[in-house]
C-alpha positions as CSV (number, residue, x, y, z in Angstrom):
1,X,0.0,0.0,0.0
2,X,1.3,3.5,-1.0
3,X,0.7,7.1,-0.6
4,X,-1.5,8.4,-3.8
5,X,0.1,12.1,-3.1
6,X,4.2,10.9,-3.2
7,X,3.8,7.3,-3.8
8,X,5.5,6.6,0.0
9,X,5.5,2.7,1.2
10,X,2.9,3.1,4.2
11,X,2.9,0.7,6.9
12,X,0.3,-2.3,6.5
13,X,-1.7,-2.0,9.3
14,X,-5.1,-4.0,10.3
15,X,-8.4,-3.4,8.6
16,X,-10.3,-2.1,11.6
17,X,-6.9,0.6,11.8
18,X,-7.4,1.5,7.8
19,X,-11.0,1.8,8.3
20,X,-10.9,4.4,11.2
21,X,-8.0,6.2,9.4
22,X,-10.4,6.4,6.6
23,X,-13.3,7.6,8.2
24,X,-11.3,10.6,9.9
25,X,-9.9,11.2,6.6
26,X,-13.2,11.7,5.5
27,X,-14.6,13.5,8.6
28,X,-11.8,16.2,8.0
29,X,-12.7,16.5,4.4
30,X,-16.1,16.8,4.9
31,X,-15.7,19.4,7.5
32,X,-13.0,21.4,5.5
33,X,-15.2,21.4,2.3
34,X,-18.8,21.2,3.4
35,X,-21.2,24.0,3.4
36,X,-21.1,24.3,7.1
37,X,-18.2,26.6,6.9
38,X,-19.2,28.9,4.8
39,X,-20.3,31.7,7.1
40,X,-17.9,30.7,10.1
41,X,-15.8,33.4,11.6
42,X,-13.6,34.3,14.5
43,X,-12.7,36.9,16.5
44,X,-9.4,37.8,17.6
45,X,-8.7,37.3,21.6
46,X,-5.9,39.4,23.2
47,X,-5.2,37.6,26.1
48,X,-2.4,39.9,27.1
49,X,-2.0,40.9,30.8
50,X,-2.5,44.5,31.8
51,X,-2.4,45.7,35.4
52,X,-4.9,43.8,36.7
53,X,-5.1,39.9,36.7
54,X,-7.1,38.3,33.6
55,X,-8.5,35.6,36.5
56,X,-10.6,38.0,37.9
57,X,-10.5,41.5,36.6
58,X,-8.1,42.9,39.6
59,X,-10.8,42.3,42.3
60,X,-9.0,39.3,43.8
61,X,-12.1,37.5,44.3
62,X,-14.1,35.1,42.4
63,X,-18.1,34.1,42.5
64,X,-17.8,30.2,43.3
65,X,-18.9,28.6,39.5
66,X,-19.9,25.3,41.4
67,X,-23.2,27.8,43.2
68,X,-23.0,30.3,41.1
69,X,-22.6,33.0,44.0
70,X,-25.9,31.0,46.1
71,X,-24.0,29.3,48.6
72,X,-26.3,26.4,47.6
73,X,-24.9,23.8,45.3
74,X,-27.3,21.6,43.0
75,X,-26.1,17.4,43.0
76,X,-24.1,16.6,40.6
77,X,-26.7,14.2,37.8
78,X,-29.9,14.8,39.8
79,X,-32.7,15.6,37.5
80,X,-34.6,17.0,40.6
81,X,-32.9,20.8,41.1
82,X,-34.8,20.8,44.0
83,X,-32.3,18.9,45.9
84,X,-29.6,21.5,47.5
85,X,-27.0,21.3,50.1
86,X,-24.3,24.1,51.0
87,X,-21.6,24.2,48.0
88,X,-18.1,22.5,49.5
89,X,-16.0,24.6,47.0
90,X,-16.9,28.3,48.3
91,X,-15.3,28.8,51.7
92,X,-18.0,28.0,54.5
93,X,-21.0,28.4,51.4
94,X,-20.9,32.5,51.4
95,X,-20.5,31.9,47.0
96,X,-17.2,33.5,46.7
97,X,-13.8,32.3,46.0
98,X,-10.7,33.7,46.1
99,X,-8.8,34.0,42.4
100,X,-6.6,30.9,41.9
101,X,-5.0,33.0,39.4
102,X,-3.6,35.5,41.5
103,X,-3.9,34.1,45.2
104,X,-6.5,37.4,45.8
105,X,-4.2,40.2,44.9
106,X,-5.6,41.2,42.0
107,X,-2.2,41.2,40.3
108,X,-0.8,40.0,36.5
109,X,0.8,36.8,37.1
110,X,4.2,38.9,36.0
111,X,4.0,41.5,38.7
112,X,2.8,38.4,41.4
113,X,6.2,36.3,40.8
114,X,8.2,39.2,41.9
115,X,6.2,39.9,45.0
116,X,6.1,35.9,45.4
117,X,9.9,36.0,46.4
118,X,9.4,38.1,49.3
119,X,9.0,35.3,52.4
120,X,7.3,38.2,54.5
121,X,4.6,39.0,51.6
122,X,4.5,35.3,50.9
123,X,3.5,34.7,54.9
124,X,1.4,37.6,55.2
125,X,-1.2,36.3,51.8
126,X,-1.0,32.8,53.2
127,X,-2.0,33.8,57.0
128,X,-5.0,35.4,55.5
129,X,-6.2,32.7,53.2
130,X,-6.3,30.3,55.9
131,X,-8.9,32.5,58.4
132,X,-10.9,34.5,56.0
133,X,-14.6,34.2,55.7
134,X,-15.5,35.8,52.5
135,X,-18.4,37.1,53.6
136,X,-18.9,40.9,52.9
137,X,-16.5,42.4,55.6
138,X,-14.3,39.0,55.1
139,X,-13.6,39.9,51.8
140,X,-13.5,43.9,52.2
141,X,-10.6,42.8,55.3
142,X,-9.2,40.5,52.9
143,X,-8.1,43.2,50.7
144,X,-7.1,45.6,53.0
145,X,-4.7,43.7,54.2
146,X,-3.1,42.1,50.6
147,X,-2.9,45.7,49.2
148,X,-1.0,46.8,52.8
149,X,1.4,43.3,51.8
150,X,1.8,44.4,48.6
151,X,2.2,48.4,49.2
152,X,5.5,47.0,52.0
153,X,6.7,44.2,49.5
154,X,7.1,46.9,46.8
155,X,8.6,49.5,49.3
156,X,10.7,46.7,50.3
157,X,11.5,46.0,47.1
158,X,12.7,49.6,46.2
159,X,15.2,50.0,49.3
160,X,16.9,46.7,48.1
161,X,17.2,47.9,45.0
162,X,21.0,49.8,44.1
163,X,20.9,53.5,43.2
């Protein structure tokens, strides 16, 4: 068996192989030629960071996506939506989360892996995690104190720094 394009030995392989390899072959086709592409389109996505974090818009905190911000969690392949219990992802079921993108500062990911090598920032963001409630004045607390770690991290930061 050869290649029809170059005339390259393929491999012999078994029937039920050659058969699947054929119907892909003709899956692609069909999708490359068929009339259901005709009016596709895509738009462009800049996922470039800016001076927030892309995770959660600078805000540091997240609505849970298991609740939906409810606190109340449907079970997982129940017809019945009736059934709730308290969501386990959210912290203590208040529907928020804190941004696994940027561990709640509200940073890029570029301006987070400086501040990350700072042990006393690092102990200060992981102190908090660990006893916030992210209820209303958990979260507004919550942020407080990250952009006091980050505001001493960066002076920090600047003193170490050679003139």
């Amino acid at each position: 068996m050869s290649c029809s394009a170059c005339g390259h030995d393929l491999l012999h392989s078994s029937t039920r192989r050659a058969a699947a390899g054929k119907v892909a072959a003709g899956a692609v086709a069909a999708l490359i030629t068929g009339p259901c592409n005709e009016g596709a389109s895509a738009e462009v996505i800049d996922l470039k960071e800016g001076s927030v974090c892309i995770g959660c818009n600078g805000d540091g905190i997240t609505q849970c996506p298991r609740c939906e911000g409810t606190g109340m969690m449907n079970y997982i392949g129940d017809p019945d939506t009736s059934h709730k219990s308290k969501c386990s992802e959210c912290r203590k079921s208040t529907g928020w989360r804190i941004c696994g993108k940027c561990s709640g500062t509200g940073l890029p990911q570029k301006e987070l892996k400086v501040l990350r090598r700072d042990p006393a920032f690092v102990k200060t963001s992981q102190r908090n995690f660990y006893d916030v409630t992210l209820d209303e004045e958990g979260r507004r607390n919550l942020k407080e104190v990250l952009s006091q770690a980050i505001k001493t991290a960066r002076e920090r930061k600047a003193k170490s720094k050679p003139a």
